[in-house]
NUZAFI-70877 format. One record per residue: residue number from 1; residue in one letter; y, z, x negated of N, C-alpha, C, CB in turn; chain. Coordinates in steps of 0.02 Angstrom, whole numbers, plus 32768, in hexadecimal, padded with zeros to 4 digits. Glycine has a CB too. Layout:
REM residues N
+-----+--------+------+------+------+-------+-------+-------+------+------+------+-------+-------+-------+--------+
! num ! residu ! n_c2 ! n_c3 ! n_c1 ! ca_c2 ! ca_c3 ! ca_c1 ! c_c2 ! c_c3 ! c_c1 ! cb_c2 ! cb_c3 ! cb_c1 ! chaine !
+-----+--------+------+------+------+-------+-------+-------+------+------+------+-------+-------+-------+--------+
! NUM !      A !    Y !    Z !    X !     Y !     Z !     X !    Y !    Z !    X !     Y !     Z !     X !      A !
...
+-----+--------+------+------+------+-------+-------+-------+------+------+------+-------+-------+-------+--------+
//
This chain:
REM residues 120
+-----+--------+------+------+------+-------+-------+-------+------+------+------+-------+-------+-------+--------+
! num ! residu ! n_c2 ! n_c3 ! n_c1 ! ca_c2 ! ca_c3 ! ca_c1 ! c_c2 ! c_c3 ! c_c1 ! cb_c2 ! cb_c3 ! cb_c1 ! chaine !
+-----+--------+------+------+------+-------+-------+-------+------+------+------+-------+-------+-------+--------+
!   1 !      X ! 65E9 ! B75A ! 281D !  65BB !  B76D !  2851 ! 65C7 ! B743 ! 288F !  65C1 !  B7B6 !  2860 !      A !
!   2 !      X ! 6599 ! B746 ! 28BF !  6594 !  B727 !  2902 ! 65A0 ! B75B ! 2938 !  654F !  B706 !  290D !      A !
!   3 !      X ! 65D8 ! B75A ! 295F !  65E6 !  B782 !  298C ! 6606 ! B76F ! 29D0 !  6608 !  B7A9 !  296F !      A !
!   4 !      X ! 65FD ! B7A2 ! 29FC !  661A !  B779 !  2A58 ! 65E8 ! B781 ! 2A6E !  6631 !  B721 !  2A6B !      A !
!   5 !      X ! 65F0 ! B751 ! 2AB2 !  65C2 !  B750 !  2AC1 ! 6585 ! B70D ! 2AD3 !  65D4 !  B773 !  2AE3 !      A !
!   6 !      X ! 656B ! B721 ! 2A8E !  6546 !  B6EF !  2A80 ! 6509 ! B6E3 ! 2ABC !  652D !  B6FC !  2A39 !      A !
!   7 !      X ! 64F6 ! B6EF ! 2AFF !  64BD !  B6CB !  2B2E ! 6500 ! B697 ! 2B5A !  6483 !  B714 !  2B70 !      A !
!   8 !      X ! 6546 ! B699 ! 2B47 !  6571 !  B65A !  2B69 ! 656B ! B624 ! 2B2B !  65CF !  B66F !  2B7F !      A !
!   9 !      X ! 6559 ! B623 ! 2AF8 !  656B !  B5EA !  2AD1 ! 6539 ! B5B9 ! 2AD8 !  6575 !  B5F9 !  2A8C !      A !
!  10 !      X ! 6552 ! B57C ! 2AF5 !  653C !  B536 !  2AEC ! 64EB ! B524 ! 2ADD !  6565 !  B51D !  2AB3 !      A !
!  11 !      X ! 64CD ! B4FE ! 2AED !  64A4 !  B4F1 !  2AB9 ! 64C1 ! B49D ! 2A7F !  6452 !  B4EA !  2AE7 !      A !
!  12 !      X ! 650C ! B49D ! 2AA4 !  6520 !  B46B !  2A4F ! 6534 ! B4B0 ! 2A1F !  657F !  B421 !  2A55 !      A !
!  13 !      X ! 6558 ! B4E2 ! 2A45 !  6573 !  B527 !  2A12 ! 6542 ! B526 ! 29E7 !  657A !  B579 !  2A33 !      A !
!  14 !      X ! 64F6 ! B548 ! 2A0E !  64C5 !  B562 !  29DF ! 64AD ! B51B ! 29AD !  6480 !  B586 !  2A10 !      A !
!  15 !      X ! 64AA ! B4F4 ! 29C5 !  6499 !  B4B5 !  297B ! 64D7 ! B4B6 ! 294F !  6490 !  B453 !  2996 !      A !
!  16 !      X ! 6513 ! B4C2 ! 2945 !  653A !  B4C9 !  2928 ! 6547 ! B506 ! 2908 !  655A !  B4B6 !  2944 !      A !
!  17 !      X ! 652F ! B53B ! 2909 !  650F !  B57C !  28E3 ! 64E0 ! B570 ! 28C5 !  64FB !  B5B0 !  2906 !      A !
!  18 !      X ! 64A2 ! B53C ! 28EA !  6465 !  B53B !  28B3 ! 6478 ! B4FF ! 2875 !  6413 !  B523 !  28E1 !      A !
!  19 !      X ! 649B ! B4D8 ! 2883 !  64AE !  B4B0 !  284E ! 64D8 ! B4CE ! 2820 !  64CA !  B47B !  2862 !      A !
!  20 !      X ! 64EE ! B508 ! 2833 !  6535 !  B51C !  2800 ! 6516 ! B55F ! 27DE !  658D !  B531 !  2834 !      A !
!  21 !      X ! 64D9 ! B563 ! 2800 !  64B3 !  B5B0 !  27DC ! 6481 ! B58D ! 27A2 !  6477 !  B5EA !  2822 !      A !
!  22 !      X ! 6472 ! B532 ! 27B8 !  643C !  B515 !  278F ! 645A ! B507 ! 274A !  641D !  B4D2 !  27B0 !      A !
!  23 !      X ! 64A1 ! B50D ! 2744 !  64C5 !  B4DA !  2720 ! 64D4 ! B523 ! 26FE !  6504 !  B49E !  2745 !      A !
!  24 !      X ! 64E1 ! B553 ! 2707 !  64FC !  B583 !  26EB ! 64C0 ! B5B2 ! 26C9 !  6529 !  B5A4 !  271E !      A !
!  25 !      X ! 6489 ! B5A4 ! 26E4 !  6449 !  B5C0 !  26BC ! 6443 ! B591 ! 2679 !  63FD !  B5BB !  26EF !      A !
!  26 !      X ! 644D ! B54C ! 268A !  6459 !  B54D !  264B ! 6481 ! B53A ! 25FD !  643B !  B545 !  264E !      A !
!  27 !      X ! 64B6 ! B566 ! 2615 !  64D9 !  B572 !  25D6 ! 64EE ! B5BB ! 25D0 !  6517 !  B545 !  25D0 !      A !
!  28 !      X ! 64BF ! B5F8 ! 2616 !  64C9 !  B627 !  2602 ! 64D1 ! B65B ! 25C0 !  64B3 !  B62B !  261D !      A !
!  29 !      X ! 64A7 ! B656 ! 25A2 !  6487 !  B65D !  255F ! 64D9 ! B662 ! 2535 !  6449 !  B60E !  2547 !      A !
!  30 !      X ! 64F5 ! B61A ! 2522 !  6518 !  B616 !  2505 ! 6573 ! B640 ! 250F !  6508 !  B5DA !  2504 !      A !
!  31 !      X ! 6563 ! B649 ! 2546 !  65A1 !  B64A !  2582 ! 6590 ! B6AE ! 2556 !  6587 !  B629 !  2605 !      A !
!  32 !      X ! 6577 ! B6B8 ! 2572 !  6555 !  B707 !  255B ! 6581 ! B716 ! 2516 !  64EE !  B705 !  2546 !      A !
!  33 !      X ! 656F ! B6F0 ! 24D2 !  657C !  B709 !  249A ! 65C8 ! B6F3 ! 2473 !  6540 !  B6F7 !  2475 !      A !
!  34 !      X ! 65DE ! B6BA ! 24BB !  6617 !  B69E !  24A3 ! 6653 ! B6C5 ! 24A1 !  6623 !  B669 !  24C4 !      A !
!  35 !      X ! 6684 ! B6C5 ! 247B !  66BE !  B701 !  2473 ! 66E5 ! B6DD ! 24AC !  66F0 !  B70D !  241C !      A !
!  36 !      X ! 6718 ! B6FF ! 24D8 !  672C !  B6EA !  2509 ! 677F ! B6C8 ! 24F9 !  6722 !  B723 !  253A !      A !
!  37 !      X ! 6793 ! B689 ! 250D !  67D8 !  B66D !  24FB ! 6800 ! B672 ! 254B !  67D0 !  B611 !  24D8 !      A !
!  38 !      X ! 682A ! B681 ! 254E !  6856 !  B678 !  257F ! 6898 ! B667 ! 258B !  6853 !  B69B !  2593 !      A !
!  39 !      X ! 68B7 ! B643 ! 25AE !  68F9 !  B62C !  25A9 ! 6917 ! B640 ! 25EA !  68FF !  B5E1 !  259A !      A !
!  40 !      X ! 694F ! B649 ! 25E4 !  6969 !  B64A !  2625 ! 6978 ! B697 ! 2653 !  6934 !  B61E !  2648 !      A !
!  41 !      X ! 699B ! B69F ! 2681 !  6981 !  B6E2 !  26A1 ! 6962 ! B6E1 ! 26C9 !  69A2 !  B70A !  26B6 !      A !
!  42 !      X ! 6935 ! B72F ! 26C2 !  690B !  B725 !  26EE ! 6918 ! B734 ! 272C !  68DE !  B73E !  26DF !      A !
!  43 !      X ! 6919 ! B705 ! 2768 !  691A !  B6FA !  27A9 ! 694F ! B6D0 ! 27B1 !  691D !  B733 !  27CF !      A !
!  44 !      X ! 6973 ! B6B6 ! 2774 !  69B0 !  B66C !  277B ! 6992 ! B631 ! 2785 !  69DF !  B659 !  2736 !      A !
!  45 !      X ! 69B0 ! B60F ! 2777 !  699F !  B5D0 !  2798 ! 6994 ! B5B5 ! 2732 !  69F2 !  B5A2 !  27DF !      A !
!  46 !      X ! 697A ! B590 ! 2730 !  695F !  B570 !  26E6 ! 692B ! B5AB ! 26BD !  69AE !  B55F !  26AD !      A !
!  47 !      X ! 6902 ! B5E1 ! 26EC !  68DC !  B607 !  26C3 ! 68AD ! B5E6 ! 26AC !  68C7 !  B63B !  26DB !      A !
!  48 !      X ! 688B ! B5EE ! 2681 !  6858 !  B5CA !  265A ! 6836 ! B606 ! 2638 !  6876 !  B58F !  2624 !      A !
!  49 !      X ! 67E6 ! B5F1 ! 2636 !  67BD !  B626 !  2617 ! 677F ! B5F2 ! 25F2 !  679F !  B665 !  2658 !      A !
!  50 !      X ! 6780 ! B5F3 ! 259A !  673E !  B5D0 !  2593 ! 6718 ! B60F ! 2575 !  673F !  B586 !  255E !      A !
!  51 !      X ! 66EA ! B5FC ! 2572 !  66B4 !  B619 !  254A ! 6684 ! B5DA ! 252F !  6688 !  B651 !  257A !      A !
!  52 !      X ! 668B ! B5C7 ! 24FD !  6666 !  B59F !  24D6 ! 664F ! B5C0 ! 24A1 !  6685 !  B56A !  24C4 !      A !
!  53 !      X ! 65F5 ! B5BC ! 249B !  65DD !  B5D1 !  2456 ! 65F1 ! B598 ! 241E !  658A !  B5DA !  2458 !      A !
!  54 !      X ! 6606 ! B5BD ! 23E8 !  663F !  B59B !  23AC ! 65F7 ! B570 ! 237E !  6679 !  B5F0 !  2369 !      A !
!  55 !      X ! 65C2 ! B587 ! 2383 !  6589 !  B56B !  2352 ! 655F ! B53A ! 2389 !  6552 !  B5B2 !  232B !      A !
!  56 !      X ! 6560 ! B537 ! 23BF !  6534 !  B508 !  23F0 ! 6560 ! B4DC ! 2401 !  6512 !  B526 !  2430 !      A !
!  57 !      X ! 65B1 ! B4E8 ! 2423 !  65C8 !  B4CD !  2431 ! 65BA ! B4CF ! 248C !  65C2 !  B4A2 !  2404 !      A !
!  58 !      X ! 6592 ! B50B ! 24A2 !  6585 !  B504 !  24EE ! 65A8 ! B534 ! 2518 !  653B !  B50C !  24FF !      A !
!  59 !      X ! 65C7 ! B526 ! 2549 !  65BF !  B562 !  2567 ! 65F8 ! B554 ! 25A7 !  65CE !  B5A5 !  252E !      A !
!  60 !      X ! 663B ! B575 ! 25C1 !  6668 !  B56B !  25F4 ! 669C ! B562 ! 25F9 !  6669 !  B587 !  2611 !      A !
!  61 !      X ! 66BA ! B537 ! 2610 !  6709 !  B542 !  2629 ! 6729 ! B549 ! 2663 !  672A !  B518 !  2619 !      A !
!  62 !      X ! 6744 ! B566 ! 268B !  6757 !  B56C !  26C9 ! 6796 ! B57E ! 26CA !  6732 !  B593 !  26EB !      A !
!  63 !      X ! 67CD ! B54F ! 26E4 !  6800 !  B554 !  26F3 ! 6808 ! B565 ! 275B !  681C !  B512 !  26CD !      A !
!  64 !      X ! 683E ! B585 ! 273F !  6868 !  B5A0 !  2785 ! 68A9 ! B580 ! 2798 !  687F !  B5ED !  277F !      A !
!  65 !      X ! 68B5 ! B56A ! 27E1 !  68E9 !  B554 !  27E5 ! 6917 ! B569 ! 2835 !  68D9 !  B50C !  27D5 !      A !
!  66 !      X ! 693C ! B58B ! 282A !  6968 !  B5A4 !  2862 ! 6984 ! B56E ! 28A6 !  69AB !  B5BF !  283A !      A !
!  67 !      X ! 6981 ! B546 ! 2880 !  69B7 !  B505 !  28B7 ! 6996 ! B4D2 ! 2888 !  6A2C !  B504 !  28B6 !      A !
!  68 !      X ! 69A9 ! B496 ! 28C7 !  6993 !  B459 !  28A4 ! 69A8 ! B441 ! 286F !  6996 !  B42C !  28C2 !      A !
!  69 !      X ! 6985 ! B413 ! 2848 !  69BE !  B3E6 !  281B ! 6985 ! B3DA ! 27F6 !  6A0A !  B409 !  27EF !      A !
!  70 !      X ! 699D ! B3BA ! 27A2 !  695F !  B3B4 !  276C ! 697A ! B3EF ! 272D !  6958 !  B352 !  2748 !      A !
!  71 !      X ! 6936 ! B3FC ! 2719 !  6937 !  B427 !  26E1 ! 6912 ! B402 ! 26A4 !  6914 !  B46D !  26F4 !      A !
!  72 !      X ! 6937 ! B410 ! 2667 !  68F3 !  B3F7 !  263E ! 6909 ! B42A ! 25FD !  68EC !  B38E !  2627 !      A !
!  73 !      X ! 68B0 ! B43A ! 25D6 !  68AB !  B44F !  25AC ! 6879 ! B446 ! 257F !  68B4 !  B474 !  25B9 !      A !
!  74 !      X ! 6896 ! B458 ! 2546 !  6863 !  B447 !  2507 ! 6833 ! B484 ! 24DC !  6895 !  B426 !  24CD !      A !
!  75 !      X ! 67FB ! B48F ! 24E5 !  67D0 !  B4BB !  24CF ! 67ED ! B4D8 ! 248F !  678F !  B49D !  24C8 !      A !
!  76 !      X ! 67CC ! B505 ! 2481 !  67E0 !  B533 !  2434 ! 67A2 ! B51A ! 2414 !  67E7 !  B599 !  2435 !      A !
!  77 !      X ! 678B ! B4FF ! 2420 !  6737 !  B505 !  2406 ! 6710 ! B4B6 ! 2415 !  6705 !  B54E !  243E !      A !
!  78 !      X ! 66F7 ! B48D ! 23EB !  66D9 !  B45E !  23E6 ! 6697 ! B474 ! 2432 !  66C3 !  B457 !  238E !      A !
!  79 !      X ! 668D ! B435 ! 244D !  6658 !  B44E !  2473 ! 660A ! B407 ! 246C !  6682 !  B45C !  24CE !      A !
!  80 !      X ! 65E5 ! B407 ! 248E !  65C1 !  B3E7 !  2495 ! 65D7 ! B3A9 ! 24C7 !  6593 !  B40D !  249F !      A !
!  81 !      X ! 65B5 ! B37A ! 24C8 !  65E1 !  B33A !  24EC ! 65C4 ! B340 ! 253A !  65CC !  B2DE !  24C3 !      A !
!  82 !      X ! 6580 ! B34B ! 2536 !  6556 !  B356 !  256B ! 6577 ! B392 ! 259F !  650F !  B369 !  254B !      A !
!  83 !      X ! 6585 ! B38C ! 25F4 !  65A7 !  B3B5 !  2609 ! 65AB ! B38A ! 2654 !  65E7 !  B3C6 !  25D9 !      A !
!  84 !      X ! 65BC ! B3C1 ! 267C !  65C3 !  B3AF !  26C0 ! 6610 ! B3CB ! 26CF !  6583 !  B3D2 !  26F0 !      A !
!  85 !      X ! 663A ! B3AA ! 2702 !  667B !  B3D4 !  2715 ! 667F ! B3C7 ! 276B !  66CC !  B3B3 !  26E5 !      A !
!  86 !      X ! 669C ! B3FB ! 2770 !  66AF !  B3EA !  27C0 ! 66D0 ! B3B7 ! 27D9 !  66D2 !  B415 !  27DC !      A !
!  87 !      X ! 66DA ! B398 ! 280C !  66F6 !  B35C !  2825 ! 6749 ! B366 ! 280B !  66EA !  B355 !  287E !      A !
!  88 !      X ! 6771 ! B337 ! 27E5 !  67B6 !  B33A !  2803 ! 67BE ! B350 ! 279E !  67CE !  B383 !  285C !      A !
!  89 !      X ! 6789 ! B35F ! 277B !  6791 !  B372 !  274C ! 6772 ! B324 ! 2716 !  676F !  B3BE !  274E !      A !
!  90 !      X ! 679C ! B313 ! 26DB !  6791 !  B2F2 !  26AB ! 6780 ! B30B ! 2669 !  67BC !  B2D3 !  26A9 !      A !
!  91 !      X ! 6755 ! B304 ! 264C !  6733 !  B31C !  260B ! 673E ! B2D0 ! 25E1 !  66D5 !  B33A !  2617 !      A !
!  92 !      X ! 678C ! B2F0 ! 259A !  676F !  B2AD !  2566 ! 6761 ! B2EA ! 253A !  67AD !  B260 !  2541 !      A !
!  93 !      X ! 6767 ! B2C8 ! 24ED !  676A !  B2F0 !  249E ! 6789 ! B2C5 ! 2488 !  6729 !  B303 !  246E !      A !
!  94 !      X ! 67B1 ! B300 ! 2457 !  67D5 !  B2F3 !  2416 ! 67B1 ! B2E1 ! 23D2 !  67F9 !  B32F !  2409 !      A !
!  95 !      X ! 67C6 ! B2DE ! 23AC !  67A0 !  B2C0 !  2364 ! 6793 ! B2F8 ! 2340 !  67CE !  B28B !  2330 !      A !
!  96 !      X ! 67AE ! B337 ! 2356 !  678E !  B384 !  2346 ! 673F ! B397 ! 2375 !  67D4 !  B3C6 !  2364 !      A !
!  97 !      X ! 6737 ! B36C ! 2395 !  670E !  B370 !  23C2 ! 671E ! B3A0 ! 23FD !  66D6 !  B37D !  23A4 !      A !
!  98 !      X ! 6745 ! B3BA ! 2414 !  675C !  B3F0 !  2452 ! 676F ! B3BD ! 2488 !  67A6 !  B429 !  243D !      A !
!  99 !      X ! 6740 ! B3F1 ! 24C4 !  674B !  B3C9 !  2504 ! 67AC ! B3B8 ! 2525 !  671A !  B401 !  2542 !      A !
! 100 !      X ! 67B6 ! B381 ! 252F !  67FD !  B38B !  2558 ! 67EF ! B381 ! 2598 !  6839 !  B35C !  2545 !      A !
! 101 !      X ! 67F9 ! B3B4 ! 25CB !  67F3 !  B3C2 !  25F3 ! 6830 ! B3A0 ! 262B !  67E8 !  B3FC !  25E5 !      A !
! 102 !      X ! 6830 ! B36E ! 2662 !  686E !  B35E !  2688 ! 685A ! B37C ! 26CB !  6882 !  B30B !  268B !      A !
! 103 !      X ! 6879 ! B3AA ! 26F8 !  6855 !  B3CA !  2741 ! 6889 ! B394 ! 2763 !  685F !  B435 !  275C !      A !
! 104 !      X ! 6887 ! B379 ! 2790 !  68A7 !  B376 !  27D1 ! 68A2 ! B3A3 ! 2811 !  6898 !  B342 !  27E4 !      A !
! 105 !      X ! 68B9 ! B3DE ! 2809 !  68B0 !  B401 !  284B ! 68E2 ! B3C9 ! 2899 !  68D9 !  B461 !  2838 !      A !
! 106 !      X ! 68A7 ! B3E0 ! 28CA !  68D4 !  B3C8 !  28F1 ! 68F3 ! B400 ! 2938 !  68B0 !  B385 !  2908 !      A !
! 107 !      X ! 68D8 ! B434 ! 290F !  68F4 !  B47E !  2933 ! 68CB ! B4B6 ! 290C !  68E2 !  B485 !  2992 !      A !
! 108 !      X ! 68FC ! B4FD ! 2918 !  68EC !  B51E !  28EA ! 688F ! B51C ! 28E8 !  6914 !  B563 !  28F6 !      A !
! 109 !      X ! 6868 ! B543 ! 28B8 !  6834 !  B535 !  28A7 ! 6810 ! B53C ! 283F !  683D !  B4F2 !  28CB !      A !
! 110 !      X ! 67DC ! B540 ! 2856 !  67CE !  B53F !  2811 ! 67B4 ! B4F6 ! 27F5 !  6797 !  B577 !  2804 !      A !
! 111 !      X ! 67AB ! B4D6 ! 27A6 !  6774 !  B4BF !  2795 ! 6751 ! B4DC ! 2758 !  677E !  B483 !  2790 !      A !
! 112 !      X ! 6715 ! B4C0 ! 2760 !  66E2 !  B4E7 !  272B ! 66B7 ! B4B2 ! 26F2 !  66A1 !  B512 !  2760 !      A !
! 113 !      X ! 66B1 ! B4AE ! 26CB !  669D !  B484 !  268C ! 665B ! B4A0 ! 2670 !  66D8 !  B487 !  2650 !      A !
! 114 !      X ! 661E ! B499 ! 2673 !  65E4 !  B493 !  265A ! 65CF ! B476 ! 2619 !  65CB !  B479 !  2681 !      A !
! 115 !      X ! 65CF ! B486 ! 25DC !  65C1 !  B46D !  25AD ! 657B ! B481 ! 257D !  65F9 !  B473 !  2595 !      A !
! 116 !      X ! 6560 ! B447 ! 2582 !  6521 !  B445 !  2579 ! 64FB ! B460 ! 25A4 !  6513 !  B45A !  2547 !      A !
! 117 !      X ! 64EB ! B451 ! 25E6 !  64E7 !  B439 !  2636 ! 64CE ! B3EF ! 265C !  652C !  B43E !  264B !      A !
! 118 !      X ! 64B1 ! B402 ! 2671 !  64AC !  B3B6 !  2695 ! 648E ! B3C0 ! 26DC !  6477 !  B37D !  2668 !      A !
! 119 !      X ! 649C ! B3A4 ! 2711 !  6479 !  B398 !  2757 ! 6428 ! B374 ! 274D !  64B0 !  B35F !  2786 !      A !
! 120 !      X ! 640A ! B3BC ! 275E !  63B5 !  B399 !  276B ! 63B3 ! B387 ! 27A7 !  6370 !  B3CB !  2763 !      A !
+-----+--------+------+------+------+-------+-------+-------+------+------+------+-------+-------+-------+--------+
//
């Protein structure tokens, strides 16, 4: 959800909600029916949450990170190649086809992985 107080946010804030609500409409769908994977604890530093549909190959990854540094991880689930990620984040694949994910945080923070996504 969107919460605070949203009549102080930006108008770069609010373009950066509408891009991240455009991108997330669509792979909602998939995100919905996907069984949920998680690593890590939740509120530690290396949490990770995907939800990838296992038959499309679409859907999310969003890692958490407490303090700076790099994280990287490798999907449970083959995904689609097509995908957007937040700045600071690297998207290759393996020969299983699963995204490997490299974050560079450069303070605590999240990143988020879009699969089967793209910036209109």
């Amino acid at each position: 959800g969107i919460w605070g107080d949203l009549l102080s946010v930006s108008p770069e804030g609010i373009a950066r909600f509408g891009k991240l609500l455009g991108l997330w409409r669509q792979v909602r769908d998939s995100v919905a029916v996907a069984s949920p994977v998680r690593q890590g604890q939740v509120g530690g530093s290396g949490e990770v949450h995907e939800k990838i549909e296992h038959e499309t190959g679409r859907g999310a990854i969003v890692l958490f990170s407490t303090a700076a540094g790099r994280q990287r991880y490798v999907s449970e689930h083959p995904v689609v190649r097509e995908h957007w990620a937040t700045t600071g984040t690297t998207v290759t694949f393996d020969a299983r086809g699963r995204a490997v994910l490299d974050v560079a945080f450069e303070k605590p923070g999240a990143a988020i992985v879009f699969f089967g996504a793209r910036e209109r």
